[in-house]
ZADO-1210 file (C-alpha; in nm, 4 decimals, padded with zeros to 6 digits):
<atoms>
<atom x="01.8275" y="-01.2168" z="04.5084" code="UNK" pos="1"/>
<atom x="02.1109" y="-01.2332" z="04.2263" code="UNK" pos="2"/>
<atom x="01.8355" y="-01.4022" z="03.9706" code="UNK" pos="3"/>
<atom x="01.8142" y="-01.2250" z="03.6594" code="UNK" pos="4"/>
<atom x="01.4647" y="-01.1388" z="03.5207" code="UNK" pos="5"/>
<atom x="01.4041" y="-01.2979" z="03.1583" code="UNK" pos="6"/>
<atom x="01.3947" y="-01.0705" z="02.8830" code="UNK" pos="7"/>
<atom x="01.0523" y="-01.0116" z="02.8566" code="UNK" pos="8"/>
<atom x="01.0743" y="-00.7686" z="02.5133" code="UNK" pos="9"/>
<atom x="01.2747" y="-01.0655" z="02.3520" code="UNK" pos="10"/>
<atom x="00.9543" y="-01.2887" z="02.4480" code="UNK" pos="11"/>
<atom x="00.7098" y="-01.0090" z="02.3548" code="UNK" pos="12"/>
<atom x="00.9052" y="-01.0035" z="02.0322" code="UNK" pos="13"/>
<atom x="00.8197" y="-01.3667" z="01.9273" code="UNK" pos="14"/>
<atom x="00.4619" y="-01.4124" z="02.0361" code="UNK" pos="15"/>
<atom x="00.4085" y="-01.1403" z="01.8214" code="UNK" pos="16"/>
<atom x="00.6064" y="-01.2034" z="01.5172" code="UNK" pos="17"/>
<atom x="00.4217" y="-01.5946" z="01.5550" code="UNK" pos="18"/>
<atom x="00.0970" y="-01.3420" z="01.5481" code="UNK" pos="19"/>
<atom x="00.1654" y="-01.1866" z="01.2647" code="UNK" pos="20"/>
<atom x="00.3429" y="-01.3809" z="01.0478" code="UNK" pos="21"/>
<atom x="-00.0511" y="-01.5506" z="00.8725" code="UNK" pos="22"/>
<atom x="-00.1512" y="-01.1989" z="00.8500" code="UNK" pos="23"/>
<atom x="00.2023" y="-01.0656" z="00.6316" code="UNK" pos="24"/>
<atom x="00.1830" y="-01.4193" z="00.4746" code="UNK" pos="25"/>
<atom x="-00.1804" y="-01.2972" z="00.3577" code="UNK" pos="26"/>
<atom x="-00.0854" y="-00.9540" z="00.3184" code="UNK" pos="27"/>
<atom x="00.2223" y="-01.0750" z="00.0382" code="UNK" pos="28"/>
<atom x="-00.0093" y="-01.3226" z="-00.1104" code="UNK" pos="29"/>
<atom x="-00.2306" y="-01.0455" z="-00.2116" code="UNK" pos="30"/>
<atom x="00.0492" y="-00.8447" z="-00.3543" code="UNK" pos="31"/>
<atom x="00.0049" y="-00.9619" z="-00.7087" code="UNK" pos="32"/>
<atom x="-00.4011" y="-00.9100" z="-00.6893" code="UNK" pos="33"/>
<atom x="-00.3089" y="-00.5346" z="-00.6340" code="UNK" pos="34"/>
<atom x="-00.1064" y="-00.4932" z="-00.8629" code="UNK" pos="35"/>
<atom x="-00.2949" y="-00.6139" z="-01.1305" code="UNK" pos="36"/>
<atom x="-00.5298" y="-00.3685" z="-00.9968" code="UNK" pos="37"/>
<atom x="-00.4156" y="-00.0778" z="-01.0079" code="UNK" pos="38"/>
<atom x="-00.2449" y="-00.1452" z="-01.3437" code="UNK" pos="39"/>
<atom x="-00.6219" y="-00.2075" z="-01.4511" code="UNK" pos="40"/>
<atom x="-00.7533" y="00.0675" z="-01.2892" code="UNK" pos="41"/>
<atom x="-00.4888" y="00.3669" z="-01.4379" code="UNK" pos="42"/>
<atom x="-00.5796" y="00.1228" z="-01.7962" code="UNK" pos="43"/>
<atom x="-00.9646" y="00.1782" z="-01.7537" code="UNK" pos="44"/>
<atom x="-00.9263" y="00.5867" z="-01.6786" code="UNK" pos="45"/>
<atom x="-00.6830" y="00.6321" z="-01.9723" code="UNK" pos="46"/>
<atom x="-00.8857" y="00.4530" z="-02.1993" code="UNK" pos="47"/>
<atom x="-01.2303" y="00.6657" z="-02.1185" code="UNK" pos="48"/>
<atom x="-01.3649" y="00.5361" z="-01.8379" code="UNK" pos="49"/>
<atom x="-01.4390" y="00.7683" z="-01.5739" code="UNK" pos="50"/>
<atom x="-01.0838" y="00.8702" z="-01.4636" code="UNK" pos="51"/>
<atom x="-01.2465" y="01.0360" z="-01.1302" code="UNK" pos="52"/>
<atom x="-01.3998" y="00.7340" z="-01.0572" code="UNK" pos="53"/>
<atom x="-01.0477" y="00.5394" z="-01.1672" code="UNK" pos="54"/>
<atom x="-00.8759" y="00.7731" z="-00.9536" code="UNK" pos="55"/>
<atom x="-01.1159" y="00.6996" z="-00.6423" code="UNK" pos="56"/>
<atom x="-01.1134" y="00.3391" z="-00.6815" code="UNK" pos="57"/>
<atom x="-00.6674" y="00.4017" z="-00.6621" code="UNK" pos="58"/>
<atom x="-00.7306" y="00.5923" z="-00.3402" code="UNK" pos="59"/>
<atom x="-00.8976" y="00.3227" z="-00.1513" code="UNK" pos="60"/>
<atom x="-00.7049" y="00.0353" z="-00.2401" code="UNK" pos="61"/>
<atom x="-00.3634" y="00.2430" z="-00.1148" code="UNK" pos="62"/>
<atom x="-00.5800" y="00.3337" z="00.1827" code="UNK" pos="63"/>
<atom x="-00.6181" y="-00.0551" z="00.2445" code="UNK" pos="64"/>
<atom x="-00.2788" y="-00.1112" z="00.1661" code="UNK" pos="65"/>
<atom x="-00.1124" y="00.1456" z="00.3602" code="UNK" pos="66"/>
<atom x="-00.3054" y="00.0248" z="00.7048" code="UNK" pos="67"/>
<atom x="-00.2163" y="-00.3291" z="00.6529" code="UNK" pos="68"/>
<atom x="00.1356" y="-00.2946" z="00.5313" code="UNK" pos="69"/>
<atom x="00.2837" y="-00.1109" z="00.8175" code="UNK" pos="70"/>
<atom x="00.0668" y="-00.3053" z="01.0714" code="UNK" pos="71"/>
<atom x="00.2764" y="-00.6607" z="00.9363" code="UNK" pos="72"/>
<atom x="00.6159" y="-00.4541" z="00.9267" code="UNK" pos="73"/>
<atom x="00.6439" y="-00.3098" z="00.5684" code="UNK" pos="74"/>
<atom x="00.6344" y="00.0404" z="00.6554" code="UNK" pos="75"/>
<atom x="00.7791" y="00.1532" z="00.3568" code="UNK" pos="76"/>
<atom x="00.5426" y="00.0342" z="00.1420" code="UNK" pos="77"/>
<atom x="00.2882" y="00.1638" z="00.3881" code="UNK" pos="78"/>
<atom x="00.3973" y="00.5225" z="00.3806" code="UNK" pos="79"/>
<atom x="00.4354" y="00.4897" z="-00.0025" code="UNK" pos="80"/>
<atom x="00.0457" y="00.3770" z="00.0002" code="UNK" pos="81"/>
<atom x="-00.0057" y="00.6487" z="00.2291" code="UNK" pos="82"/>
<atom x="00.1168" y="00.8804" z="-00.0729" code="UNK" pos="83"/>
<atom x="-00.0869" y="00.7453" z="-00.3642" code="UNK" pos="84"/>
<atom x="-00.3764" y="00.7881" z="-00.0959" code="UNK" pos="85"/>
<atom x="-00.3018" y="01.1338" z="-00.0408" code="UNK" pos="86"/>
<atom x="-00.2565" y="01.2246" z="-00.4045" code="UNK" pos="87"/>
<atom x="-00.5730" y="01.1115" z="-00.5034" code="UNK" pos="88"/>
<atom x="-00.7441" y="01.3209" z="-00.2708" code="UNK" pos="89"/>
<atom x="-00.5476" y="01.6336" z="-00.3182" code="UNK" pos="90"/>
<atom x="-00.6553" y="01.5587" z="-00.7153" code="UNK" pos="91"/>
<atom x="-01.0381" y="01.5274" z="-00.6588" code="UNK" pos="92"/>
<atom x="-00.9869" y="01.8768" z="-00.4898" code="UNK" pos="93"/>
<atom x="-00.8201" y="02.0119" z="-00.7387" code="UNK" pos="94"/>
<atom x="-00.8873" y="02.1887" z="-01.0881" code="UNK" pos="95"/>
<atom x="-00.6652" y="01.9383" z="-01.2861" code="UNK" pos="96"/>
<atom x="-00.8115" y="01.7838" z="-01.5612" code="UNK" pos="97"/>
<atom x="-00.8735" y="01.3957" z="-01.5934" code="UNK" pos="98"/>
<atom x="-00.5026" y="01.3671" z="-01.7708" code="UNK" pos="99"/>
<atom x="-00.3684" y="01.5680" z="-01.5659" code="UNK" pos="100"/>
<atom x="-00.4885" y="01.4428" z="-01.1901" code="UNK" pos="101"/>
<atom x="-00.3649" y="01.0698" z="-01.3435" code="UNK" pos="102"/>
<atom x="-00.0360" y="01.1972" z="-01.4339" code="UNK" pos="103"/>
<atom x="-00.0125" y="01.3211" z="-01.0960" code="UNK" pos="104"/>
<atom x="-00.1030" y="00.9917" z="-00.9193" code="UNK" pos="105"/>
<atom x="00.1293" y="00.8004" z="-01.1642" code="UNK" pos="106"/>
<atom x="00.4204" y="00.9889" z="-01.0162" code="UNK" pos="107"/>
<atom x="00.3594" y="00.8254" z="-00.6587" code="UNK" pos="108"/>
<atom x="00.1662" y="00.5455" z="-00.7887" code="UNK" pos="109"/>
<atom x="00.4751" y="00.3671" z="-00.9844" code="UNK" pos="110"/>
<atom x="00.7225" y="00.3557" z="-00.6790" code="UNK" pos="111"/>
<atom x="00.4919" y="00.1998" z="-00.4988" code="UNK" pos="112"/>
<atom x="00.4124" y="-00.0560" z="-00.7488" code="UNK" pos="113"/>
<atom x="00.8199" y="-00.0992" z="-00.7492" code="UNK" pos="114"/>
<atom x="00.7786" y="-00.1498" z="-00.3809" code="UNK" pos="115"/>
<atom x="00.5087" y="-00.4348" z="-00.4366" code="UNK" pos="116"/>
<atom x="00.7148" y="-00.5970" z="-00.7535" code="UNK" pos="117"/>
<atom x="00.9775" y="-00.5779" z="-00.5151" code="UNK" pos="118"/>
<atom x="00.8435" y="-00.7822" z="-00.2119" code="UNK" pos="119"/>
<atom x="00.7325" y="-01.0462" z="-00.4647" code="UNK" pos="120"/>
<atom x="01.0301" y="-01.1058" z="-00.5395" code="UNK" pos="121"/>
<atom x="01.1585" y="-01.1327" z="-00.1816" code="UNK" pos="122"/>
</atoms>
């Protein structure tokens, strides 16, 4: 009658972090392929190439990024994913010119980056 009941969170806790800990492992060996990137992607619509396209090809990578990242426990760079994702949207909707909608997605694009250079160097 006096037994104490294990703590089943604490338990819940561990099988999962054993769960995910391949999938972050995976998710922060793929850091550096995404950064290189998106580096060659905003390279590519500077330099002529089809910035909408560019632009799209930004949006769907963050939109990868951003479900995987807070899934493994990096919510900030999930919600900073999240941002770029949103950006390039609200850009592709908008009247902006090419220069203009890349500027716009460099301003949430680089903290993120800084959030990836970051967790490589974790």
């Amino acid at each position: 009658m006096g037994q104490k009941k294990p703590d089943i969170t604490a338990k819940q806790d561990a099988i999962l972090e054993r769960a995910l800990a391949p999938v972050r492992a995976r998710f922060i060996e793929a850091i550096e392929g995404h950064i290189l990137s998106f580096e060659a992607l905003r390279r590519e619509a500077r330099n002529g190439h089809s910035a909408k396209e560019s632009l799209k090809e930004i949006g769907q990578l963050a939109h990868k990024i951003a479900g995987i990242a807070g899934s493994v426990g990096y919510e900030e760079i999930g919600e900073a994913a999240s941002t770029v994702e949103r950006r390039v949207w609200e850009c592709e909707a908008s009247e902006l010119d090419d220069g203009d909608r890349l500027a716009s997605v460099d301003d949430v694009l680089e903290p993120l980056l800084e959030l990836l250079e970051m967790k490589l160097d974790d």
